[in-house]
N, C-alpha and C positions, 0 to 999 in steps of 0.2 A: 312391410317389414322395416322397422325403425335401423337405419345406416351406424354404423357403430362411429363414435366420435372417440380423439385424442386429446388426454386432458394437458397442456404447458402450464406451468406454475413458475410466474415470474416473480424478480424479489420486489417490484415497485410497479403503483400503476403504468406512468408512464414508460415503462418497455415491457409491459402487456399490451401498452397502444403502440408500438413502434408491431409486436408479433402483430398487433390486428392488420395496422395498415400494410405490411408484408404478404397476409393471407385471405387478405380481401375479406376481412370479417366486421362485419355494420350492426352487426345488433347487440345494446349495450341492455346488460341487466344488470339487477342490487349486486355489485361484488364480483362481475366478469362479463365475459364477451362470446358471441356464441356461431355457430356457421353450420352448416351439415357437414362438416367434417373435423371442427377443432373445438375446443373449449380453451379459453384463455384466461387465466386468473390470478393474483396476484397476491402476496403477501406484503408488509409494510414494514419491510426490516426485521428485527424478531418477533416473533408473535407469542413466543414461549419464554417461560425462563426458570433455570432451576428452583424446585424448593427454599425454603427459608429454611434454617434448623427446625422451628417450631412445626412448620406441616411435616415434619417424620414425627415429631414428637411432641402434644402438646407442652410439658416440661422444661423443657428447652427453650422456651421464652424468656425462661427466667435466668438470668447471664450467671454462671459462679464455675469455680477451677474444676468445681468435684465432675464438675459435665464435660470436661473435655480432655482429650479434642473430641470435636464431633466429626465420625468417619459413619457414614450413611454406607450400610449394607449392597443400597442401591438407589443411583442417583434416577432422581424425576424430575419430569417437569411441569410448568403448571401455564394458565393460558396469562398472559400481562392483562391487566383490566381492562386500556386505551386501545385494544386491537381486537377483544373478543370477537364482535360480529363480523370479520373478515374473517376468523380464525373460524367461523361457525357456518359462514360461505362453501369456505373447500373443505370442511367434513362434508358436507350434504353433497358436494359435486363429488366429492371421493365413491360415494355411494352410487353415485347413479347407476344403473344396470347396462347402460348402454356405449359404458368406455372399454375402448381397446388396447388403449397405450396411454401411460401416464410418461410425464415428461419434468425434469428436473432441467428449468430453463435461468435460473438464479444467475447471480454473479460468478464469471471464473474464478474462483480463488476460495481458500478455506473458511471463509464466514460466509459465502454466497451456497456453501456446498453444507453447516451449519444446521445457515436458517431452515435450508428447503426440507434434510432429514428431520431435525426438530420436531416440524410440521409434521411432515408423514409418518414418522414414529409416535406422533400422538394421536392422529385423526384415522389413519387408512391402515385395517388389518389384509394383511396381503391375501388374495385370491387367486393368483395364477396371473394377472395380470402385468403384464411386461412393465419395466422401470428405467425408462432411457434416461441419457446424459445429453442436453445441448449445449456443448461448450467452444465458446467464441470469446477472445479476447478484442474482436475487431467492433466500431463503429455500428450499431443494429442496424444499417438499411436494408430495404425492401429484399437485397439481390441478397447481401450478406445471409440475413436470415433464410431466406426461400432455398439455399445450395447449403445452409448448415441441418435445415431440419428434413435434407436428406442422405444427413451423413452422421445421422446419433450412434451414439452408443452406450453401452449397456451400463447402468448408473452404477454396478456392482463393478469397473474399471476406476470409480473413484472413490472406492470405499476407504481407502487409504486416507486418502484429504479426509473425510469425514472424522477416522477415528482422529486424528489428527487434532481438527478442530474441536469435538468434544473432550478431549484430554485437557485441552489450556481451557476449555470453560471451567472443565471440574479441577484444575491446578490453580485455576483463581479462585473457585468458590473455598479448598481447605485455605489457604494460606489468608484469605480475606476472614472469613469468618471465624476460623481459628483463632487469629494471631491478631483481629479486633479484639475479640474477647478478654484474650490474656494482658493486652497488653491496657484496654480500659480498667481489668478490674483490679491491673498490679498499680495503674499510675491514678486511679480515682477520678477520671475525666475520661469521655471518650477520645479514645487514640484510634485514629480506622488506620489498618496496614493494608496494603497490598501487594500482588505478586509482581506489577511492575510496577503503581505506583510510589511507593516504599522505597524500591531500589532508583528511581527515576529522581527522588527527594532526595537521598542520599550523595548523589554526583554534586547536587545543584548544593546541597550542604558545604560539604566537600570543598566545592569551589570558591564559594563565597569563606569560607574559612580559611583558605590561601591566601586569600583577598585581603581579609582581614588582618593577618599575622604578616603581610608582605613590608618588610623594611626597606624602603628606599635606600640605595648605595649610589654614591656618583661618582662616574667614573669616566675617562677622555678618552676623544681619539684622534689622531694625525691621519691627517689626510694631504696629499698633495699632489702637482700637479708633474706629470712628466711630457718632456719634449725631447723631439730626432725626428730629423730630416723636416722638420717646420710642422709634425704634427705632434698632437698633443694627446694624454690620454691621464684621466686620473685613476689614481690609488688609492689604497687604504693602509694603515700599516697594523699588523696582526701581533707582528713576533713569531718566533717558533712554533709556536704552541697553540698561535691562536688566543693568544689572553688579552686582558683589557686591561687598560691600565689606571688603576685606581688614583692617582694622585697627579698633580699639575706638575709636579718635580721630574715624575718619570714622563712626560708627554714633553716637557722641555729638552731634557736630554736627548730624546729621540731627535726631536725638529735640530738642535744643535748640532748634531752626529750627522745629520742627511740635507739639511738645507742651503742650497746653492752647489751641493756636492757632487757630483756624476757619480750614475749608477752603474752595475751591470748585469744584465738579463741572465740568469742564469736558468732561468725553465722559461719556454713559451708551448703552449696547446693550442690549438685550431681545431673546433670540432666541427663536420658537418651532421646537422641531429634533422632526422625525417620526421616528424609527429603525426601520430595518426589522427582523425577528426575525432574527438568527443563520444562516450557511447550514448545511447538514447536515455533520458530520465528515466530513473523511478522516480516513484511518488515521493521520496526523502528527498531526493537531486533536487525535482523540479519545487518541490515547497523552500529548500535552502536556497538556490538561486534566486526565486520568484521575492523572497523576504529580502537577500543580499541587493537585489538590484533594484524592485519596488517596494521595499519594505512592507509585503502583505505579509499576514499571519498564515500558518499554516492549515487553519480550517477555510478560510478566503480563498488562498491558492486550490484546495483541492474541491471546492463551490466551485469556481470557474475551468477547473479541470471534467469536472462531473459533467458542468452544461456543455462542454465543448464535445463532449462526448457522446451526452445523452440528445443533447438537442441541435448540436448544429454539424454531428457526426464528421469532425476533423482531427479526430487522434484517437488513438485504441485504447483500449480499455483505461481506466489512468492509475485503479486501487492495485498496484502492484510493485515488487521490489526489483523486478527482474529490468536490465536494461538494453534487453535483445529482445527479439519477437521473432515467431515461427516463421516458417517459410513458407505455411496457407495464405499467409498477409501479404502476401509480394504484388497481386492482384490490388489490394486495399491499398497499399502505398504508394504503388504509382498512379492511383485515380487521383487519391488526398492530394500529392502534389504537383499533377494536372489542374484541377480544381483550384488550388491553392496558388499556384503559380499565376493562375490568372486576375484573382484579387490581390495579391503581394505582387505583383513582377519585378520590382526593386529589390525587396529578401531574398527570391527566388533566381533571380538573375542569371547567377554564376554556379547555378545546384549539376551537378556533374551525373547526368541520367544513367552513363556507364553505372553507376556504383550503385543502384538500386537494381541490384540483382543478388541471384541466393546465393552467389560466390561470395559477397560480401557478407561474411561472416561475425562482423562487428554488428550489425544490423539483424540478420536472418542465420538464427543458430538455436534450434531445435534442443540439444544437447544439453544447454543452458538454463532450459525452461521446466 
């Protein structure tokens, strides 16, 4: 009697090989990985991608007002040319007779949730066959994955993410194709719009037109020094109001009204201010710090965010905006900075191990996620 196998479908080969080497699975075939108990297979990013106008309609190739807009009855999709034979891998494994559980093992997050529906809403008509969720925002090792794929759940708790993420596919393809259209064949040149690139041009327009229209004005300021009791402390002078003062006439009369003059303190403040540490990066944080302080770009920062992730398994997942992590990670954190402590000990030094716990709410808050 052939042993029923569980199909995972990961978004990239290599953490299909991170599930292999978790599940102790050695035998490699065209397009996945196989065991008597698991099939492991992977997609290459999207494998699908909607329609063009012209495959709903031959007609629609040809660009004019009288055709639009184009609002598609119902959105499809088709396979990308560069990925067919992987996309033609897992139809055939979808079929097998001998699967008991399919597995949605993608990225945590709404394009990792996406890619993997895409796929199985084009290749696999359902049969009764169960549709788990593997989701982990932690580092894939061995332990990580072996204690998460006995804690799946039902891929229909993330259906939400899904429709989620096909809405802003199909909110970019009206606004793209539409609003290319109209606006190439109002200005007689192609003009491509899009739903955030468009608005993304518009800021940076925007800015540089401040830029440009900015008229230099110059203006002074008095500053000096104060002393009592033999110490000394410098100032600025404001005025009431906090204004600047445009002219060298008005910054003389100021210096001549106060200099050599004795003052009198009439307000002093002393505040003591507790600052709490920092929250954890997202992926915006750490690519704006990563640029501010190494001047790397922000496809650079998140390349070396990815391999620290994917391959040297020392920080959680990185494709995310969120800057807390659950409280299944608290296990993952205090390994990472065990580990890590002992290549850094210098960074690590003075890390306060009280605070890596789930009371530390700055760090581990569910809530937030």
């Amino acid at each position: 009697m052939t042993s029923k196998k569980t199909l995972i479908l990961t978004e990239k080969p290599s953490v299909a090989m991170d599930f292999a080497r978790a599940l102790t699975i050695q035998s490699r075939q065209d397009g996945y990985v196989e065991s008597d108990r698991y099939i492991v297979t992977w997609a290459v990013g999207h494998l699908l991608g909607l329609f063009e106008p012209e495959d709903y309609d031959p007609k629609l190739k040809q660009w004019s007002f009288n055709s639009l807009p184009v609002l598609p009855a119902e959105f499809q999709y088709k396979p990308l040319d560069n990925t067919k034979k992987q996309l033609s891998v897992i139809a055939k494994l979808l079929k097998r007779p001998d699967l008991e559980a399919i597995v949605i093992a993608t990225d945590a997050g709404r394009e990792g949730e996406v890619i993997a529906r895409t796929i199985l809403g084009y290749t696999y008509k359902k049969n009764g066959i169960p549709l788990k969720r593997f989701w982990s925002s932690q580092a894939l090792t061995p332990s990580v994955v072996q204690s998460e794929i006995r804690n799946l759940k039902p891929a229909s708790q993330y259906d939400r993410l899904w429709y989620a993420g096909q809405t802003r596919q199909i909110a970019d393809w009206l606004v793209g194709m539409n609003c290319t259209r109209a606006a190439t064949l109002a200005l007689g040149n192609l003009f491509t719009v899009g739903r955030v690139q468009t608005a993304t041009l518009a800021l940076l327009v925007d800015r540089a037109r401040e830029r440009e229209s900015f008229i230099k004005k110059p203006y002074f300021v008095v500053m000096a020094d104060f002393e009592n009791n033999g110490k000394t402390w410098k100032g600025t002078w404001t005025g009431e109001n906090g204004e600047r003062l445009d002219t060298r006439e008005e910054a003389d009369a100021v210096i001549a009204k106060t200099e050599e003059k004795p003052g009198i303190v009439k307000e002093y403040k002393e505040d003591l201010v507790k600052e709490p540490p920092p929250l954890l990066y997202s992926l915006t944080e750490l690519q704006r710090a990563a640029n501010q302080k190494y001047g790397l770009t922000a496809a650079k920062t998140l390349s070396i965010a990815q391999d620290l992730y994917e391959k040297d398994k020392c920080i959680s997942y990185p494709r995310t905006d969120a800057r807390v992590i659950g409280t299944g990670n608290l296990g993952m954190v205090k390994n990472l900075v065990a580990s890590l402590s002992r290549q850094y000990h210098g960074i690590f030094k003075n890390i306060s191990e009280g605070l890596i716990s789930l009371s530390n709410t700055r760090v581990f808050d569910d809530s937030k996620l």
